[in-house]
C-alpha positions in Angstrom: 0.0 0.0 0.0 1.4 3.6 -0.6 0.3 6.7 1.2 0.4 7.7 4.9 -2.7 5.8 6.1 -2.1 7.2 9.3 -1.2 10.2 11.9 -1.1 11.9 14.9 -3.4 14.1 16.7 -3.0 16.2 19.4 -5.7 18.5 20.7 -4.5 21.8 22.3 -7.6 22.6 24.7 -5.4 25.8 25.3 -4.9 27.1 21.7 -9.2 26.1 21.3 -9.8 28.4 24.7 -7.1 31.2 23.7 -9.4 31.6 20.6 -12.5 31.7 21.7 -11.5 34.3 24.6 -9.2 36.5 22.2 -13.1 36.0 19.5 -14.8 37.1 22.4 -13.0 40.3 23.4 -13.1 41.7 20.3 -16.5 41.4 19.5 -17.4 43.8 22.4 -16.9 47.8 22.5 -14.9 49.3 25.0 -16.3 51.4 28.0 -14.9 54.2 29.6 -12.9 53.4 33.1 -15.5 55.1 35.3 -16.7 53.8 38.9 -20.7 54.1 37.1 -19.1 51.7 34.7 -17.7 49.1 36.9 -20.8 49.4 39.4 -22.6 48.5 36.2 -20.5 44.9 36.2 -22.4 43.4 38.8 -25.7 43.9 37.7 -24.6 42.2 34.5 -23.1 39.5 36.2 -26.4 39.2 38.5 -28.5 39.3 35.1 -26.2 36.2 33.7 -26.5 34.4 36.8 -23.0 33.7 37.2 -21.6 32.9 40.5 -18.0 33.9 40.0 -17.3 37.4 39.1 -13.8 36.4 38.3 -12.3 36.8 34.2 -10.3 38.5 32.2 -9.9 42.2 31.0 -8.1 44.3 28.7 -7.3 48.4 29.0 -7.0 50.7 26.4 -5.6 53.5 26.1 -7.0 56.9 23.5 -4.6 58.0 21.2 -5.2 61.2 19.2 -4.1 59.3 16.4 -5.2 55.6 15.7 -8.1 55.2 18.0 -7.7 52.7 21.0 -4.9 52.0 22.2 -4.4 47.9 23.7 -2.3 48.8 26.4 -2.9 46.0 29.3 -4.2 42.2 29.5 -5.1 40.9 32.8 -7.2 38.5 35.0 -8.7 38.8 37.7 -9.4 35.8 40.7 -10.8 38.9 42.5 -14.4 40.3 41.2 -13.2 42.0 37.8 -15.3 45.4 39.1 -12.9 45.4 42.0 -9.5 44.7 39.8 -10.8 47.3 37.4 -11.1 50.1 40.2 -7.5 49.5 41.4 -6.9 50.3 37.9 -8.9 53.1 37.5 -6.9 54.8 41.4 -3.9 53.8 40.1 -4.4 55.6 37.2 -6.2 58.9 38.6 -2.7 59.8 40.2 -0.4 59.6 37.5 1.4 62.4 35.8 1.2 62.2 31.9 -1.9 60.1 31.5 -5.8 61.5 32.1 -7.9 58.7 33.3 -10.7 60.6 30.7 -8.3 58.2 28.3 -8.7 55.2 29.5 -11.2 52.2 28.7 -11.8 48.5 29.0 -13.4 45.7 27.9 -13.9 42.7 30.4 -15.3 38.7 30.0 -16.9 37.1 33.3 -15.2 33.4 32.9 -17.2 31.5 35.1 -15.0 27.8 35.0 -11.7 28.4 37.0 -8.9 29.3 34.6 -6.2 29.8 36.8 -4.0 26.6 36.0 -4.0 27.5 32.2 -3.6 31.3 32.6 -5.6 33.0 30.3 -4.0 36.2 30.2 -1.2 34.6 29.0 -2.8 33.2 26.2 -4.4 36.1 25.7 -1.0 38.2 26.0 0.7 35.7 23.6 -2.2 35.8 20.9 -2.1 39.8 21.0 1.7 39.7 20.2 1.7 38.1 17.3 -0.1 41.1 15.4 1.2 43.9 18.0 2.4 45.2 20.6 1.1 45.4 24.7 2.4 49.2 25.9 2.2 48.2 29.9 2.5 44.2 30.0 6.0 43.3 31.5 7.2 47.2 32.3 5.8 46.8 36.1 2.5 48.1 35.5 1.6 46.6 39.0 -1.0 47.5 42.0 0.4 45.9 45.1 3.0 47.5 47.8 6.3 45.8 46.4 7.5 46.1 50.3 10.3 47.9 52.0 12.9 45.4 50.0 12.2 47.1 47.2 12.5 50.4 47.6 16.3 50.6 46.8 15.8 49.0 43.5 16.9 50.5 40.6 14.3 50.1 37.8 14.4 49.7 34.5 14.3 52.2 32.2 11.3 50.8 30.4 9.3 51.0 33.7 5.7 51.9 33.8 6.5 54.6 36.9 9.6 56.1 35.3 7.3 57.2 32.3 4.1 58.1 34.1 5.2 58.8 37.8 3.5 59.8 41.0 1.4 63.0 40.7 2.2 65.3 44.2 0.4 68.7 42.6 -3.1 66.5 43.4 -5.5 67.4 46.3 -5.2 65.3 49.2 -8.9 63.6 49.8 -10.6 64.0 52.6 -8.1 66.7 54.3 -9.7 68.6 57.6 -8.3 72.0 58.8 -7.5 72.6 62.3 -6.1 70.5 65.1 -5.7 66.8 64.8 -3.0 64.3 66.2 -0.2 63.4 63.3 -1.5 59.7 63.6 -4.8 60.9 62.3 -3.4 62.8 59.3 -0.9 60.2 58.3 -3.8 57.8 58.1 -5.6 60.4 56.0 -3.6 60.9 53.5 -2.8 57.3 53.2 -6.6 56.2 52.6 -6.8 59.1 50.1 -4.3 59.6 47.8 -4.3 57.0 44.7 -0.7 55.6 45.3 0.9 53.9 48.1 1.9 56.0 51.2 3.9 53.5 53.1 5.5 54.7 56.7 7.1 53.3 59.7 4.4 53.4 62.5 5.1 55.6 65.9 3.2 55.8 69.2 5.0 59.2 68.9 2.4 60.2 66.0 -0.8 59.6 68.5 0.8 61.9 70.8 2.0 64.6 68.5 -0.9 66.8 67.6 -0.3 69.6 64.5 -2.8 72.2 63.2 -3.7 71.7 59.4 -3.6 74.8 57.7 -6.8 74.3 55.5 -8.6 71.4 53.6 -7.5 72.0 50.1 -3.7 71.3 50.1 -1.8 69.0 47.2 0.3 66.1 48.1 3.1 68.0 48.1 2.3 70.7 50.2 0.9 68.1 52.9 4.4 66.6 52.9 5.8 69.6 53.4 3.8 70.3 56.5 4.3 66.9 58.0 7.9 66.6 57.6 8.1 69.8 59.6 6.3 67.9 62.3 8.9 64.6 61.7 11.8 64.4 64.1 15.2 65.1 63.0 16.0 61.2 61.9 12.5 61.0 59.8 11.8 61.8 56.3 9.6 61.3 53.5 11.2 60.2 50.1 8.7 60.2 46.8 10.1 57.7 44.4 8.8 57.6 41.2 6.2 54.8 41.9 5.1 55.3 45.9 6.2 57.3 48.4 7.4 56.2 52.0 8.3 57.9 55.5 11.0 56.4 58.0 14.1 57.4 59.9 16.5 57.2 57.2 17.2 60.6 56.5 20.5 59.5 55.5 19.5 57.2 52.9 19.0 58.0 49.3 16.8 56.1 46.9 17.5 55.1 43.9 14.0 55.5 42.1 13.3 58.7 44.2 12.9 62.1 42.8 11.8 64.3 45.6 12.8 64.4 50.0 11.0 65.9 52.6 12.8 66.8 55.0 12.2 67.7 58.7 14.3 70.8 58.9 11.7 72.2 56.6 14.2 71.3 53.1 12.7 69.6 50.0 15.4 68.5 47.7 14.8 67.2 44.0 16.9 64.2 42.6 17.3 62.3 39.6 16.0 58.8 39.6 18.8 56.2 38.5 18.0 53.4 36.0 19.4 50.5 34.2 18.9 49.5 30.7 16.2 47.2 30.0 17.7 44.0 28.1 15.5 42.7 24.5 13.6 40.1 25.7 12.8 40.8 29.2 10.5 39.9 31.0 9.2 40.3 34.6 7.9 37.5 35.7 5.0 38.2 37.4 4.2 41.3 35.5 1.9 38.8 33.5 -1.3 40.5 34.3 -2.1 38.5 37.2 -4.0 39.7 40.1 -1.9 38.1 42.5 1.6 39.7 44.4 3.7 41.7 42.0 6.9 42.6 44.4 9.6 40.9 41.9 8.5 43.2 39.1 11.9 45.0 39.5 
């Protein structure tokens, strides 16, 4: 007999899935990032009956040239409203991009994908026709923890382009006399980026006058660092900002100190080339720890 009368077979569940996800995203419109929006998610989900309100998601970004912009694939284990508004704070407080710019579309998965990782398929499916701006340049949510704060990033990173803003109102501000635990905790719970500091039973103690209601980030730093003893001080790195009693330590991702003496000196930050082909590894658009993005 001639011919091959016979073969192999192989059926990639993963390439089928990574289809019918990437088909699915397309065929839907994206929404603006607003809290009306995302509020809007869970009377959909409610209206499919799903029990999960886990999925995946994609953010795009409006160019004045060339429409929408794909500029992030995740997933979310969380509820995808919830992921979503991290993105939307993160976002809000970020020199160089208006949040007005930003949109998303979403897909309620209701099986549990986690094992296969479906933003990765998704990621890998998108790359083959173009690029992902924020994928794999740090575009994280979570505190990457005191370890990190001496890193020195890439100079592809997410934060180096689009840092910190500190010329935004602090939310939620009172005037007049309150202890410096009390405004410490305020700012923290208000401003869209991370305000990490070393906690003091000194701060419950210590009570300051706030000069009015409507100050910026900046000049609420520069009121509390007058407040700081002479070891303390609050460093803005390009990413978070952080308070503790290192005022002799410099940062390499930093570009503005508080100081307690009543100084505020600018920096620099320092960077490192980013190598082709680099990836962090858990910059993958996972909802779950990113602290070894740097």
């Amino acid at each position: 007999m001639t011919g091959q009368y016979s073969d192999g077979f192989r059926l990639s569940i993963t390439k089928a899935l990574s289809t019918q996800l990437y088909t699915a995203l397309q065929a839907l419109e994206p929404a603006p990032l607003t809290m009306e929006n995302l509020d809007a998610l869970y009377a959909q989900a409610a209206k499919l009956g799903l029990d999960s309100l886990s999925g995946v998601y994609q953010l795009y970004r409006q160019r004045p040239i060339g429409g929408h912009e794909l500029t992030y694939v995740g997933k979310a284990d969380q509820p995808l409203p919830k992921r979503l508004s991290e993105h939307l704070f993160k976002l809000s407080g970020r020199v160089g991009i208006s949040i007005d710019e930003i949109s998303f579309k979403c897909l309620f998965v209701e099986e549990d994908l986690s094992a296969v990782s479906p933003e990765k398929m998704l990621i890998k499916r998108h790359l083959e026709t173009s690029a992902i701006v924020w994928n794999n340049r740090g575009f994280g949510i979570n505190d990457p923890g005191r370890n990190r704060d001496g890193t020195v990033l890439k100079d592809t990173h997410f934060d180096l382009e689009y840092r910190i803003d500190l010329a935004r109102e602090v939310p939620g501000l009172q005037a007049g006399s309150q202890s410096l635990r009390d405004l410490l905790q305020t700012v923290k719970s208000g401003i869209p980026y991370i305000f990490r500091y070393q906690r003091s039973a000194g701060f419950r103690d210590k009570w300051v006058t706030v000069p009015s209601a409507n100050m910026s980030v900046d000049e609420t730093f520069r009121f509390i660092a007058k407040h700081l003893d002479e070891t303390w001080k609050i460093s803005a790195l390009v990413g978070w900002t952080i308070m503790y009693p290192d005022n002799n330590r410099s940062y390499p991702s930093a570009f503005r100190y508080y100081h307690s003496n009543g100084t505020v000196t600018d920096a620099t930050p320092r960077t490192k080339q980013a190598q082709e082909g680099d990836v962090d590894a858990q910059d993958n658009g996972d909802d779950e720890d990113e602290s070894m993005l740097f």
